[in-house]
MMTF fields as JSON, N, C-alpha, C and O atoms, coordinates in Angstrom:
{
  "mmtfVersion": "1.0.0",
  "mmtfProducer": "UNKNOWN",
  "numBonds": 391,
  "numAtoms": 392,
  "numGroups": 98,
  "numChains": 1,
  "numModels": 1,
  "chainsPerModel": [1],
  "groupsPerChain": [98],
  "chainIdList": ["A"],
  "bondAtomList": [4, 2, 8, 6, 12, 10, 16, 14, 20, 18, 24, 22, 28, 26, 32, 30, 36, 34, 40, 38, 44, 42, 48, 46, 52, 50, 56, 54, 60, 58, 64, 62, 68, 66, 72, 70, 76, 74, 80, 78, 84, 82, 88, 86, 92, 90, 96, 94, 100, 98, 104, 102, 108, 106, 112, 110, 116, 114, 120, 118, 124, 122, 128, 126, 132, 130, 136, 134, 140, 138, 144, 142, 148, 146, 152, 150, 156, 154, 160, 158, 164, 162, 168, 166, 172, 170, 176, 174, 180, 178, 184, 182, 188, 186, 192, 190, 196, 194, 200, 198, 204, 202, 208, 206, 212, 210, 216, 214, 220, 218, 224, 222, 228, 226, 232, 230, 236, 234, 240, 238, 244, 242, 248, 246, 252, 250, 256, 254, 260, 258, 264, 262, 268, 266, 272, 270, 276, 274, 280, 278, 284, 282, 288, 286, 292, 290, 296, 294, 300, 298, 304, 302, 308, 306, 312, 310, 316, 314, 320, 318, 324, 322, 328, 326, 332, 330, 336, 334, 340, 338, 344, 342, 348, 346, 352, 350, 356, 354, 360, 358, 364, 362, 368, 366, 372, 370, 376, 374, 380, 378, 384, 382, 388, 386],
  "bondOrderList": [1, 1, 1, 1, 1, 1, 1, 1, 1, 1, 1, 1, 1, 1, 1, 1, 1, 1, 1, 1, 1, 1, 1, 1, 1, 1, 1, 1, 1, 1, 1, 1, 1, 1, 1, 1, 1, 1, 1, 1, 1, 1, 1, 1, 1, 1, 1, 1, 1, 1, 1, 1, 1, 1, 1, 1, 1, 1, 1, 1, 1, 1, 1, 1, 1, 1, 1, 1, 1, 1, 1, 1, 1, 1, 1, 1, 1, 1, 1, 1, 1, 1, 1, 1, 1, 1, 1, 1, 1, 1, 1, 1, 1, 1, 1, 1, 1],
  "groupList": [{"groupName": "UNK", "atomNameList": ["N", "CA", "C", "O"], "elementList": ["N", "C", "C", "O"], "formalChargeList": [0, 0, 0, 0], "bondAtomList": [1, 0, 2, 1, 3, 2], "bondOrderList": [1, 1, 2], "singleLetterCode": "X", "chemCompType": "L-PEPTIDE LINKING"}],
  "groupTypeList": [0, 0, 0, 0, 0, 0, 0, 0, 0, 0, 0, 0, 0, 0, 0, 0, 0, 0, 0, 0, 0, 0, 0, 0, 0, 0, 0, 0, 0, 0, 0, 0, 0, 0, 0, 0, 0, 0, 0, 0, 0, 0, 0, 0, 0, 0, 0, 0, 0, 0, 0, 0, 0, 0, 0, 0, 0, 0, 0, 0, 0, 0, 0, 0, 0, 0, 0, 0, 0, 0, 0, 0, 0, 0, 0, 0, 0, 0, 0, 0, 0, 0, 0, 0, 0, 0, 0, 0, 0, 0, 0, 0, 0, 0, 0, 0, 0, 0],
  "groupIdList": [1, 2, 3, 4, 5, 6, 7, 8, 9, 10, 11, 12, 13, 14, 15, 16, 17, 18, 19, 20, 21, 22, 23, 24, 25, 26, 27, 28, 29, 30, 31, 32, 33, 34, 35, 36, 37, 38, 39, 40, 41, 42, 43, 44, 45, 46, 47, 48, 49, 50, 51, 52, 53, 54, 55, 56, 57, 58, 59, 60, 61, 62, 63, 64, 65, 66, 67, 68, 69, 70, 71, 72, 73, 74, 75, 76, 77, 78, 79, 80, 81, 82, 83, 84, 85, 86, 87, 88, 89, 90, 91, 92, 93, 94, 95, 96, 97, 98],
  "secStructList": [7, 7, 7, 7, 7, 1, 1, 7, 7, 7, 2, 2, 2, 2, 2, 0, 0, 0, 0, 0, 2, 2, 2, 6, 7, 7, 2, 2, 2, 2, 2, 2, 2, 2, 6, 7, 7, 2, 2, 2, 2, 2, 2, 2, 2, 1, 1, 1, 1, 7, 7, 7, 6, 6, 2, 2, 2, 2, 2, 2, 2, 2, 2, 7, 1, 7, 2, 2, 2, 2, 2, 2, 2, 2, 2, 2, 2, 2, 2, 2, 2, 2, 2, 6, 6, 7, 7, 4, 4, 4, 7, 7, 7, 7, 7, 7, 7, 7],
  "xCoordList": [-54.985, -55.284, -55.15, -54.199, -56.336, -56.023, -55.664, -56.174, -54.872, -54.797, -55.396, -55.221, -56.327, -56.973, -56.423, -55.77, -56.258, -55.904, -56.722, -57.863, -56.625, -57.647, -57.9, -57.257, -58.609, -58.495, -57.333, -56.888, -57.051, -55.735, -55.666, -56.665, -54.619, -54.773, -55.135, -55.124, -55.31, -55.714, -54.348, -53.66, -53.987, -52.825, -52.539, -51.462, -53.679, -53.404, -53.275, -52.759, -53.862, -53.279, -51.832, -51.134, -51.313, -49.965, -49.238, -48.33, -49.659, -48.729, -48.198, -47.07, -49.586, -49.855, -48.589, -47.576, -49.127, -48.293, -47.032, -46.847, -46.43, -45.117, -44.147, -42.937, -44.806, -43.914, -44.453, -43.703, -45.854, -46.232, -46.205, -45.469, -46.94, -46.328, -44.872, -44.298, -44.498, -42.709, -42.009, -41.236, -41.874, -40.943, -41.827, -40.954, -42.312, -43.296, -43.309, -42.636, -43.822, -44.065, -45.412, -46.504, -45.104, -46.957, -47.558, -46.844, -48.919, -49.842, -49.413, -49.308, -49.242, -49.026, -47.504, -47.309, -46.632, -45.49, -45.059, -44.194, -46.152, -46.521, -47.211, -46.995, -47.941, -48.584, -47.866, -48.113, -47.058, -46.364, -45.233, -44.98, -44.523, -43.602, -44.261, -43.646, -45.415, -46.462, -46.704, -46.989, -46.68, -47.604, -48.797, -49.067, -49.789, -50.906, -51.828, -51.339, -52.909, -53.755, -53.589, -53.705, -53.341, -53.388, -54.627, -54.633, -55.804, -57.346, -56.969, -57.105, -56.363, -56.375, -55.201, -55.183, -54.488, -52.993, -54.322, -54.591, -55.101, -55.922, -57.127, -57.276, -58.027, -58.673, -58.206, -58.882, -56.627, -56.123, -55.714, -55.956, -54.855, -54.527, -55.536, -55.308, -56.842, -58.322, -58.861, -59.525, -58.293, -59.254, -60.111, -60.327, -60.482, -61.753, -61.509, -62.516, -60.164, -60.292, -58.832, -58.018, -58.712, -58.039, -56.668, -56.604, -55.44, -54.711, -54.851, -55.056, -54.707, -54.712, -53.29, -52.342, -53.303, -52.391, -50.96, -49.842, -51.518, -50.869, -50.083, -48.874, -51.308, -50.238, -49.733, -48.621, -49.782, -48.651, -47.319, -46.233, -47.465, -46.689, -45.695, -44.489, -46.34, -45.659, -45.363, -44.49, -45.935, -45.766, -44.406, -43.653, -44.16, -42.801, -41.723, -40.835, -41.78, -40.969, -40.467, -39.366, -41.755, -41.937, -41.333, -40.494, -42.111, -42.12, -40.986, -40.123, -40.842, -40.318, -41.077, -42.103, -40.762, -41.737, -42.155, -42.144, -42.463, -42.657, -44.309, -45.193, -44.668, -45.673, -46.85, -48.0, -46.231, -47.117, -47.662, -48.862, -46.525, -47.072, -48.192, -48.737, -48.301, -49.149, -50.346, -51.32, -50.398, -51.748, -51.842, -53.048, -51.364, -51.246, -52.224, -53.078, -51.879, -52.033, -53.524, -54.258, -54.041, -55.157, -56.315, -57.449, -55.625, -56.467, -56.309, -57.253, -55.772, -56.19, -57.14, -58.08, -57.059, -58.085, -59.257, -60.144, -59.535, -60.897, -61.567, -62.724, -60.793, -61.108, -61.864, -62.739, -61.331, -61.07, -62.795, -63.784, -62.482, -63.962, -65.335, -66.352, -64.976, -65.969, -66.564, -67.756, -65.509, -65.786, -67.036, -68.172, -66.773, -67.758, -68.536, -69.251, -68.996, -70.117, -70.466, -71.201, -70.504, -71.055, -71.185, -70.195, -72.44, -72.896, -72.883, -73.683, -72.249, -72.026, -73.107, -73.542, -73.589, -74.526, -75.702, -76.456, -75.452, -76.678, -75.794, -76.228, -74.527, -74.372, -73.732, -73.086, -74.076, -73.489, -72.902, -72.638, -72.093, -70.707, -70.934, -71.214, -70.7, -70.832, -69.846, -68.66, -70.525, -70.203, -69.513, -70.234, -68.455, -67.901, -67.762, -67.326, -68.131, -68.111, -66.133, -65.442, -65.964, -64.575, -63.886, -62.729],
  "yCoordList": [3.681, 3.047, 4.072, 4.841, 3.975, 5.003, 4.095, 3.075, 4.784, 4.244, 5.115, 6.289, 3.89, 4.49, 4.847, 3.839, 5.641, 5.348, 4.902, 5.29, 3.921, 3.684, 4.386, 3.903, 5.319, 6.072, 7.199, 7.635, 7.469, 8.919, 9.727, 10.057, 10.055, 10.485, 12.569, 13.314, 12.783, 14.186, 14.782, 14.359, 16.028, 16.223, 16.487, 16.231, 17.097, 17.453, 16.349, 16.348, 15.683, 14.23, 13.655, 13.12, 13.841, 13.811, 14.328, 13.792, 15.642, 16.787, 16.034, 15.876, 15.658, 15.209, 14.151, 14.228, 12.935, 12.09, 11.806, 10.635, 12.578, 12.813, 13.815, 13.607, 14.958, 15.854, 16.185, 16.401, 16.175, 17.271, 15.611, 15.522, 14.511, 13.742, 12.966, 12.503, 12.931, 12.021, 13.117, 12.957, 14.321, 15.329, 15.912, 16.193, 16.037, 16.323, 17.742, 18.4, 18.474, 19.794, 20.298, 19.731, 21.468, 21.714, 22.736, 23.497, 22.628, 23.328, 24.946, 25.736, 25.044, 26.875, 27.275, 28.405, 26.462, 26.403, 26.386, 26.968, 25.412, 25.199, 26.496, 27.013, 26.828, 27.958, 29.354, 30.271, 29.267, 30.665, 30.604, 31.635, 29.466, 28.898, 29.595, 30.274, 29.14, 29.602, 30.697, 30.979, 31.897, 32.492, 32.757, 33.479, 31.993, 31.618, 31.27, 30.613, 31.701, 31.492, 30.061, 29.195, 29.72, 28.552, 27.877, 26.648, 28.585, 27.484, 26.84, 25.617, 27.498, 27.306, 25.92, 25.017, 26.033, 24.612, 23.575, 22.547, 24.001, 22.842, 22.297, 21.09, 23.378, 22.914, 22.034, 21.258, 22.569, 21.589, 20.12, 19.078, 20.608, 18.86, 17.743, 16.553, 18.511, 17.83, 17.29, 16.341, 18.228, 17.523, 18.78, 19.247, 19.194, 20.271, 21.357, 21.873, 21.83, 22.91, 22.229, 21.481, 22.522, 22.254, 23.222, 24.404, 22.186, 23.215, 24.19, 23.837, 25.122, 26.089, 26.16, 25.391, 26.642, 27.191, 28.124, 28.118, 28.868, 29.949, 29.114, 29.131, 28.161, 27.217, 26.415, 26.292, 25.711, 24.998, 25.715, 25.156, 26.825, 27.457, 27.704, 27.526, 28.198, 27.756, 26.974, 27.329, 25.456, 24.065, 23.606, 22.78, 24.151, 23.904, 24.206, 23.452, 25.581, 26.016, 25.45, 25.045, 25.623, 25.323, 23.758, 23.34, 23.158, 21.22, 20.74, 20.009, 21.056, 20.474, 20.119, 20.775, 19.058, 18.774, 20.224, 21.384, 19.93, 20.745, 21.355, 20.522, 22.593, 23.031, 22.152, 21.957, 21.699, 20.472, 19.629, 19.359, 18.931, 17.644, 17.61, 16.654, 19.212, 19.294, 19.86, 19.987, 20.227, 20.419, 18.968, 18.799, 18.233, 16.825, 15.869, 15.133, 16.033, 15.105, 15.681, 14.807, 16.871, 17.607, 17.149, 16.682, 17.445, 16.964, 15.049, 14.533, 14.576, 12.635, 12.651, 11.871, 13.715, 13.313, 13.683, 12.97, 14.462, 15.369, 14.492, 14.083, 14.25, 13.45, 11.885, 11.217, 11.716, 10.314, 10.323, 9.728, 11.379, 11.824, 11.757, 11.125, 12.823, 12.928, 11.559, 11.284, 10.834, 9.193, 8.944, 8.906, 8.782, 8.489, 8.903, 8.25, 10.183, 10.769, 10.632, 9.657, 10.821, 11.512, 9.817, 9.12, 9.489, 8.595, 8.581, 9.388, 7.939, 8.462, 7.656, 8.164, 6.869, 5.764, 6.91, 6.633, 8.111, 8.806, 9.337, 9.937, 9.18, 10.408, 9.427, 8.399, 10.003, 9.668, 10.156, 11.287, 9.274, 9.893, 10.548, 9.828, 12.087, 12.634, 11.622, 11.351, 11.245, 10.424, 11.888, 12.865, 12.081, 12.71, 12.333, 11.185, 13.291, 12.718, 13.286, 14.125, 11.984, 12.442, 12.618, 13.036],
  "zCoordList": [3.339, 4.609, 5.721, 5.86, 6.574, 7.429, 9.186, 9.65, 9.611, 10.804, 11.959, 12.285, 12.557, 13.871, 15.086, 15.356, 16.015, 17.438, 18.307, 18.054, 19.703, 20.102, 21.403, 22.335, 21.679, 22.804, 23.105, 24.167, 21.831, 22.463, 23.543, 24.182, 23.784, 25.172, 25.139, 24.159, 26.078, 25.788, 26.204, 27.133, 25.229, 25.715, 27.042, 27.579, 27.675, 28.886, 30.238, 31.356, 29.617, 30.789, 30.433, 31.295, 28.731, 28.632, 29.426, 30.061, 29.454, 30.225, 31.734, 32.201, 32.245, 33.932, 34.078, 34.773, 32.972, 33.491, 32.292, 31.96, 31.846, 31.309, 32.089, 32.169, 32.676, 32.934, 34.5, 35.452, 34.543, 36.51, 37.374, 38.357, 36.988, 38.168, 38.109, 39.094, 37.046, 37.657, 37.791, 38.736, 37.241, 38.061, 39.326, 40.147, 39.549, 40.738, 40.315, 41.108, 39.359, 38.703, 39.462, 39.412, 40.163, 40.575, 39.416, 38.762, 39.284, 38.219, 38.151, 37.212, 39.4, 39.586, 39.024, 38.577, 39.066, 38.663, 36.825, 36.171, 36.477, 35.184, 34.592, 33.496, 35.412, 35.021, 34.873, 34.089, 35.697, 35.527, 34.483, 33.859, 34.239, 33.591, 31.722, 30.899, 31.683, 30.432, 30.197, 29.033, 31.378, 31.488, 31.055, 30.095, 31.976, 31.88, 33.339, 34.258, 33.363, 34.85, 35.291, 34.424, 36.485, 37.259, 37.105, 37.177, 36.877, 36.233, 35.088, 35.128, 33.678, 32.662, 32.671, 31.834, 33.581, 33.507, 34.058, 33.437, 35.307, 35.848, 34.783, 34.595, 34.061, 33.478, 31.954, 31.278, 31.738, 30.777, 30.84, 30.231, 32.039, 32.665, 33.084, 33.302, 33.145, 33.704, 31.669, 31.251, 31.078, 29.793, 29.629, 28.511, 30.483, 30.344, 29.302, 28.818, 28.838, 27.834, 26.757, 27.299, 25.588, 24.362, 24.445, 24.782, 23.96, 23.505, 22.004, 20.843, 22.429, 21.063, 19.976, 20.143, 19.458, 18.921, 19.285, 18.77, 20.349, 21.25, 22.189, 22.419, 22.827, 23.831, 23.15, 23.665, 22.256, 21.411, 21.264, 21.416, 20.998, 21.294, 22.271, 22.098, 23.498, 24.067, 24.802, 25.594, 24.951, 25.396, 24.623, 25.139, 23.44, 23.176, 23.691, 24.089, 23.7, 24.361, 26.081, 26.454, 26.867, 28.297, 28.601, 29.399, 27.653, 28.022, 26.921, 27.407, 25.422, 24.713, 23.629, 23.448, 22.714, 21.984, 20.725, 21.139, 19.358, 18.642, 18.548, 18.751, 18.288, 18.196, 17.449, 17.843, 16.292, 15.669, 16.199, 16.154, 16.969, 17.785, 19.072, 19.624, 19.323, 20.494, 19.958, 20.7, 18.729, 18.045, 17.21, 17.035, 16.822, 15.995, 16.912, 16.417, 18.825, 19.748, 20.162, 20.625, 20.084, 20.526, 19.143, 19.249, 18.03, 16.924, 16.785, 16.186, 17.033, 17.471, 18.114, 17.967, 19.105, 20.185, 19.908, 20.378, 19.37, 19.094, 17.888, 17.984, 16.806, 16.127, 16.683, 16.132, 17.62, 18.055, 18.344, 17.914, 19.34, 20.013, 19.301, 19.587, 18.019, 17.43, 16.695, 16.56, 16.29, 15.61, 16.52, 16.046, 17.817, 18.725, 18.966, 19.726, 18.566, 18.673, 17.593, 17.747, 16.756, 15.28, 14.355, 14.132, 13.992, 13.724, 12.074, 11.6, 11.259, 9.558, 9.104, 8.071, 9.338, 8.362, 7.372, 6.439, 8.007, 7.083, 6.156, 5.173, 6.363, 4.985, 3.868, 4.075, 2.65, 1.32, 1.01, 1.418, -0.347, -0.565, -2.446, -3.404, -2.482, -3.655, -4.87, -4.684, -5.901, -7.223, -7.612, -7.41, -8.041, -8.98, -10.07, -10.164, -11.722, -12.726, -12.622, -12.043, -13.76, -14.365, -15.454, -15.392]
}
């Protein structure tokens, strides 16, 4: 049984509203905290670019939370995404002999 999520959140809006708006954290602050460009905290917290691997990295460190879980929460989402895009009714499923 697989379980769906419905709409996961992108990590980077996690980020927004777990950690930059109730502590009142600014992006540039976040950003240096990472070291990492002040576009790259904005275009993450916007959705617009993925955490990697590297920033999992260090989002652990910085925010908390284990490296897994912030690639675990990036891959829900992408997944989630693609469900919605990507239309299966054409494909078949290979019969394996056994």
């Amino acid at each position: 049984m697989t379980l769906k999520q419905h709409n996961p959140m992108h990590p980077g809006a996690f980020i927004k509203r777990v950690y930059i708006d109730p502590f009142n954290i600014g992006s540039n602050e976040l950003a240096r905290k990472l070291q990492v460009s002040p576009g790259l905290i904005s275009r993450l917290i916007n959705g617009k670019t993925d955490v990697s691997p590297a920033m999992a990295l260090k989002l652990s460190v910085v925010l908390g939370r284990s490296p897994e879980s912030w690639l675990l929460m990036q891959d829900n989402f992408d997944l989630w995404k693609a469900r919605k895009e990507i239309n299966l009714g054409n494909y078949d499923t290979i019969e394996f002999a056994v």
